[in-house]
C-alpha positions in Angstrom: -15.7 166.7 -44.4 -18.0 163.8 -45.8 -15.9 160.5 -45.2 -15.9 158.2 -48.2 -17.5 155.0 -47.6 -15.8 151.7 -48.4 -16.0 150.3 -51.8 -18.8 147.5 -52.1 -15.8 144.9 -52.9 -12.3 144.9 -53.6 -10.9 142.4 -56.3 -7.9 140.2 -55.0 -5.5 139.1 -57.6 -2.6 137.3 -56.5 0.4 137.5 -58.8 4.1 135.9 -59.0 5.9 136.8 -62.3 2.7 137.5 -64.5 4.2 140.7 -66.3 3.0 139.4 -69.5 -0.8 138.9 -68.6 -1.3 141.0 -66.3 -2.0 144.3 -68.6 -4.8 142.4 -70.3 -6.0 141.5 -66.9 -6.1 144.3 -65.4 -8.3 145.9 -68.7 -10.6 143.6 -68.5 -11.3 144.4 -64.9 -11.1 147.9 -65.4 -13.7 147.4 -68.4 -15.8 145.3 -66.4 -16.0 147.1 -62.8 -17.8 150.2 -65.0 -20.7 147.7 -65.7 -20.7 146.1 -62.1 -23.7 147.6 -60.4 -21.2 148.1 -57.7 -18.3 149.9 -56.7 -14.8 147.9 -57.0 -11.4 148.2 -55.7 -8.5 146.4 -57.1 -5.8 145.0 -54.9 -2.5 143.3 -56.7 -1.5 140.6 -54.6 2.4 140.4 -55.5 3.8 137.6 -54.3 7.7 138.4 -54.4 7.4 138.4 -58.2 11.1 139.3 -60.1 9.6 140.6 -63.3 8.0 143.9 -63.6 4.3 142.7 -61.9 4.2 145.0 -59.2 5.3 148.2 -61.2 2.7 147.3 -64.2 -0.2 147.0 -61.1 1.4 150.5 -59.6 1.5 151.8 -63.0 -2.2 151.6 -63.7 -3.4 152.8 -60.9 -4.2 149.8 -58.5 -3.9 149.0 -55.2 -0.6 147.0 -55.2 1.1 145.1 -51.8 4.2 143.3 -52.3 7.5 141.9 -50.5 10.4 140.8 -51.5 10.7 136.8 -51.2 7.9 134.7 -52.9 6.4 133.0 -50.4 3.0 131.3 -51.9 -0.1 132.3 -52.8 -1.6 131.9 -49.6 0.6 134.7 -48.3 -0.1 137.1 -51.0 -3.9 136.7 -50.1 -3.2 137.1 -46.7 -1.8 140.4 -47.2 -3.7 141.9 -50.1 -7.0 140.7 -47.4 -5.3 142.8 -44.8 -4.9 146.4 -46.5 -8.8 145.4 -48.1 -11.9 147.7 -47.7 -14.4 146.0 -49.9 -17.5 144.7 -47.9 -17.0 141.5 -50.0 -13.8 140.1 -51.0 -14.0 138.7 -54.7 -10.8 136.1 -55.0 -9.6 135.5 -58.5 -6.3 134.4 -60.2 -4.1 136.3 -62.6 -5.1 134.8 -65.9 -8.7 135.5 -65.7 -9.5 131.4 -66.2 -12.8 132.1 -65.4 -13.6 135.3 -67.1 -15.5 138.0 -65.3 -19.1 137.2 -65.0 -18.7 135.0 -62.0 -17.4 137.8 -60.4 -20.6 139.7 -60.4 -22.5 136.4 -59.8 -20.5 135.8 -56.8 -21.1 139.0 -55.3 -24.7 138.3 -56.1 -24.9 134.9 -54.3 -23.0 136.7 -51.6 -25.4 140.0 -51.0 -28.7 138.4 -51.6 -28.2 134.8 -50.5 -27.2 136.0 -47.5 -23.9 133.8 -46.8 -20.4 134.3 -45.6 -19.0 132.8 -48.5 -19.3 131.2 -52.3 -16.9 128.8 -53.6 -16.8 128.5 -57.1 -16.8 125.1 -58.2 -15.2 123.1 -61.8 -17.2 120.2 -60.8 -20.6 121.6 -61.2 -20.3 122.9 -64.3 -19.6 119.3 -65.8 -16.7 120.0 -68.1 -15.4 123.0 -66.1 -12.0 121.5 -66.0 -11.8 121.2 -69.6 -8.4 122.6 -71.1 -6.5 121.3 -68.5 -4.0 118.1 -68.9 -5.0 115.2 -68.1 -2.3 114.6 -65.6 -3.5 117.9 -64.1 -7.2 116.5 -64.0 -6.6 113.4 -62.1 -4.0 114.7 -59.3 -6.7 116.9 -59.0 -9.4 114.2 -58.4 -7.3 112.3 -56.2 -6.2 115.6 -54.0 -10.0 116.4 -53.2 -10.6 112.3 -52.2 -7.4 112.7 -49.6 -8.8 116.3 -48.4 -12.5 114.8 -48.2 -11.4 112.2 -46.1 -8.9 114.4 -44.1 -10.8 117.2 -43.3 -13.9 116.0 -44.4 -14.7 119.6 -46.4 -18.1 119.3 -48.2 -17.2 121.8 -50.9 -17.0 120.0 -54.3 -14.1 122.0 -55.4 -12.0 123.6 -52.5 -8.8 124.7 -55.1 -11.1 126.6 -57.4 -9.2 130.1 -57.3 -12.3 131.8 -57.8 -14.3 133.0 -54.4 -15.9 135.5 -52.7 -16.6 136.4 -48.4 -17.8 138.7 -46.6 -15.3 141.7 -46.0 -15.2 141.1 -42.3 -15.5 137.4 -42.0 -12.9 137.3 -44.5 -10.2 139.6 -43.0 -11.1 137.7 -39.9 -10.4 134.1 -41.5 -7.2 135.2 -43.0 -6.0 136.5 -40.3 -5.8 133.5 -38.5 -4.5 131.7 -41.4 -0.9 129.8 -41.3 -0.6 128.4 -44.5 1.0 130.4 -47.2 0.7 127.6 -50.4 -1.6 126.6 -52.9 -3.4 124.5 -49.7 -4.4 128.1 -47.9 -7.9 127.3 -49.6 -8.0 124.2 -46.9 -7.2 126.2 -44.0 -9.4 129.2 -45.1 -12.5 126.8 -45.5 -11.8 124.8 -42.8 -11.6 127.8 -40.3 -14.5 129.0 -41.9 -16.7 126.3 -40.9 -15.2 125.6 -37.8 -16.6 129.4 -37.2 -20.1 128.3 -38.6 -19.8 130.2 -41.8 -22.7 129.7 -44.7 -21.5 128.9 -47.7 -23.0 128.6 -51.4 -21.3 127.0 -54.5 -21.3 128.5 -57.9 -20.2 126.6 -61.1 -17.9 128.2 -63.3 -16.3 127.6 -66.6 -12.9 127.3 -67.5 -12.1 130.1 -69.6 -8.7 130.8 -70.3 -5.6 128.8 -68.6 -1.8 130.2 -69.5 0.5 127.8 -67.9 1.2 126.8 -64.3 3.7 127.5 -61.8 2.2 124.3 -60.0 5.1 121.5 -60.2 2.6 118.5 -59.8 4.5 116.0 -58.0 6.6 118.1 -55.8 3.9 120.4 -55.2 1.3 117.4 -54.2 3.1 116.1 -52.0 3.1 119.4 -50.5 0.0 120.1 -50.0 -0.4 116.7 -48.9 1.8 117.5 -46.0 0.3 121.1 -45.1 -3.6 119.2 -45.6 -2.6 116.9 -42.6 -1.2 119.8 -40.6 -4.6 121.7 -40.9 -5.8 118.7 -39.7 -3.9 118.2 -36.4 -4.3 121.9 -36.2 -8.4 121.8 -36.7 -8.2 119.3 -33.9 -6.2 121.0 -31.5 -8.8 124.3 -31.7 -11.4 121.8 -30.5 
């Protein structure tokens, strides 16, 4: 019997409590993977949601990992990466905010460029923030000056949820990730340079934004906290 042969990517979408986008979501990737000149896979990331996200993604047909305490959306990555097949992981949010486009252009940049990984990146596209509040904007400026300067990433945007790796590189990286908040794009990037990955940056557009779960204060302070501890822990791997 022929073996079937891994999809060319798989989609990660992580999800806590997005019953009400997540129909139009998934459509939209559904419509979009028959145009990809590719073959997708779709993996529901459920973070511990308490709505009905994870039997909406089961209903339709997808991939769908899930547990039951929300634990961030670094762990829901973690563990969507881990059941993956695609030989390119595509990282996007719930909501779409960047549309579907970038997706293909991602895989693009990853496939022909020739690198481990593409970060998509707000600050490139000039007014690729542009819908978000201004409170938003400027914790947001003033996060990626701390991180610079702690971990001294070069990416212009490390929280941009849109990214793609390699399949193997990426499994690899998150498997050795700790961090299971919003600040799991640190450790991931930080691990993957350590390792000596290539990476590419791709501007993107703001799109669509529904509201966040991010509590600014509370949650900056946060990440804050988990930036430094990449930080002792990038040093201690030396």
């Amino acid at each position: 019997m022929e073996l079937k042969r891994p999809p060319d990517a798989t989609v990660l979408i992580p999800c806590y409590n997005e019953e009400n986008i997540l129909p139009q979501t998934l459509r939209r990737l559904f419509e979009a993977a028959q145009q990809f000149p590719f073959e997708t896979e779709i993996i529901v990331c459920d973070d511990g949601s308490t709505d009905q996200t994870a039997a909406i993604a089961r209903a339709a047909g997808v991939k769908t990992v899930s547990y039951a305490r929300n634990r961030g959306k670094g762990c829901a990555l973690r563990t969507g990466a881990a059941v993956s097949t695609g030989e390119v992981l595509l990282l996007t949010d719930a909501d779409l905010a960047y549309g579907v486009q970038p997706l293909e252009e991602a895989y693009r940049m990853l496939t022909e460029g020739g690198y481990d990984l593409v970060c998509g990146s707000r600050r490139l596209a000039g007014a690729g923030d542009r819908g978000y509040p201004l409170s938003r904007k400027l914790a947001s400026r003033g996060f990626s000056l701390f991180q610079r300067v702690a971990l001294g990433l070069p990416m212009s945007d490390t929280q941009c949820g849109l990214k793609a790796l390699r399949g193997e590189v990426g499994r690899s990286l998150f498997a050795d990730c700790r961090v299971n908040s919003f600040a799991y794009d640190l450790e991931l990037l930080s691990l993957a340079l350590r390792r000596g990955c290539t990476y590419a940056e791709l501007p993107v557009q703001l799109e669509s934004h529904h509201a966040s779960s991010v509590h600014l204060l509370r949650d900056s302070l946060r990440m804050a906290a988990e930036t430094l501890h990449i930080r002792r822990r990038m040093k201690r791997m030396r």
